[in-house]
LOFI-192911 format. One record per residue (C-alpha): x, y, z; residue number from 1. Coordinates in nm, 2 decimals. Each point is the difference from the previous one (the first is absolute). Example, Ala and Ser with C-alpha at 12.3 -4.5 7.8 and 13.67 -1.06 7.14 Angstrom:
// LOFI-192911
+--------+--------+--------+-----+
|      u |      v |      w |   n |
+--------+--------+--------+-----+
|   1.23 |  -0.45 |   0.78 |   1 |
|   0.14 |   0.34 |  -0.07 |   2 |
+--------+--------+--------+-----+
This chain:
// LOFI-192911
+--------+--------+--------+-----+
|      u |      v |      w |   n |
+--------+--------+--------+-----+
|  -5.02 |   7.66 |   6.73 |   1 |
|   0.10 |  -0.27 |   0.21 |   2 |
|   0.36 |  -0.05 |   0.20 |   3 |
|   0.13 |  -0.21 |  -0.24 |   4 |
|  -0.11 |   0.19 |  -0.29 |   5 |
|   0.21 |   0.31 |   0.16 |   6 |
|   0.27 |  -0.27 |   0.03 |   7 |
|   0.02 |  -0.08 |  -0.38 |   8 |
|  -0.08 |   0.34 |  -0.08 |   9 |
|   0.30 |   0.17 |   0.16 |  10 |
|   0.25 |  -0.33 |  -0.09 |  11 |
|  -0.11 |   0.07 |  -0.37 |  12 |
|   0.09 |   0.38 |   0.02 |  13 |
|   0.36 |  -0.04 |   0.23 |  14 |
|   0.10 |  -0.31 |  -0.25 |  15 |
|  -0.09 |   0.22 |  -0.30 |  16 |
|   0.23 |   0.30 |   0.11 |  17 |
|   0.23 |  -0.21 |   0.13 |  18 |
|   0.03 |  -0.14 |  -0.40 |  19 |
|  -0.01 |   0.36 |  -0.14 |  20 |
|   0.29 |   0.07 |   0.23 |  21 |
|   0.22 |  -0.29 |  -0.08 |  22 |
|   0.32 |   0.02 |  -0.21 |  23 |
|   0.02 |  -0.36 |  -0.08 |  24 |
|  -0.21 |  -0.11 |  -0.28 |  25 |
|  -0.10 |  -0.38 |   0.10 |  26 |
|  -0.06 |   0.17 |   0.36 |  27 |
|  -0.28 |   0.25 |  -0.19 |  28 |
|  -0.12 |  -0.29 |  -0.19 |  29 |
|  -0.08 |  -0.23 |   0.35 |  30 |
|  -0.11 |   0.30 |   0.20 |  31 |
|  -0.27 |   0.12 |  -0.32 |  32 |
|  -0.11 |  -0.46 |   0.02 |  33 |
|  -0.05 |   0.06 |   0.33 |  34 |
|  -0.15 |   0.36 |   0.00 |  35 |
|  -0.26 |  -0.16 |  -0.27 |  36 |
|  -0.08 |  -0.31 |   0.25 |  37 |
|  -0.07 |   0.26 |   0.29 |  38 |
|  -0.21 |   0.18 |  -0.21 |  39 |
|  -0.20 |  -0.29 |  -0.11 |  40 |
|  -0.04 |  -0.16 |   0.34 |  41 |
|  -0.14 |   0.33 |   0.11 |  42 |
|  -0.25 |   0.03 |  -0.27 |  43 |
|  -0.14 |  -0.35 |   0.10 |  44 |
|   0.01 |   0.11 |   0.38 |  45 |
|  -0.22 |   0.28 |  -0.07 |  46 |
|  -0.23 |  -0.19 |  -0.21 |  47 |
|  -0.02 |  -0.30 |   0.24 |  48 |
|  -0.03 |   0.25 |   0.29 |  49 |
|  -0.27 |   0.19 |  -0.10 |  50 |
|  -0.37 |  -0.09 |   0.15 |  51 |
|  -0.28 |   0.01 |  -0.21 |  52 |
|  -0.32 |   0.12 |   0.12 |  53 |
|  -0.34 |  -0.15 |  -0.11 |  54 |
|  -0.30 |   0.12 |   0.02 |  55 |
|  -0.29 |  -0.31 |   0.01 |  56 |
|  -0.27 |   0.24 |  -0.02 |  57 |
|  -0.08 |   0.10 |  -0.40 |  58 |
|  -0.10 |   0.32 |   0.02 |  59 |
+--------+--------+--------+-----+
């Protein structure tokens, strides 16, 4: 994985505890939003970060 991928990856898990830990409930609700939005932005980082390799020769 890529920096950035690490970067959403660890913003997804800190924002997702820090909503399991919270007492207030519009507080859990913003933190889970945002928790989701890390989550998805990593998904797509990974994806657009991988490198395919082709191989021209059929064999």
């Amino acid at each position: 994985m890529n920096k950035s991928a690490w970067l959403l990856l660890t913003s997804a898990l800190a924002t997702g505890l820090l909503g399991a830990n919270m007492l207030s409930h519009g507080l859990v609700t913003v933190s889970f939003i945002a928790s989701g939005i890390f989550a998805t932005a990593w998904i797509l980082a990974v994806i657009i970060g991988r490198r395919f390799k082709f191989d021209p020769v059929l064999r």
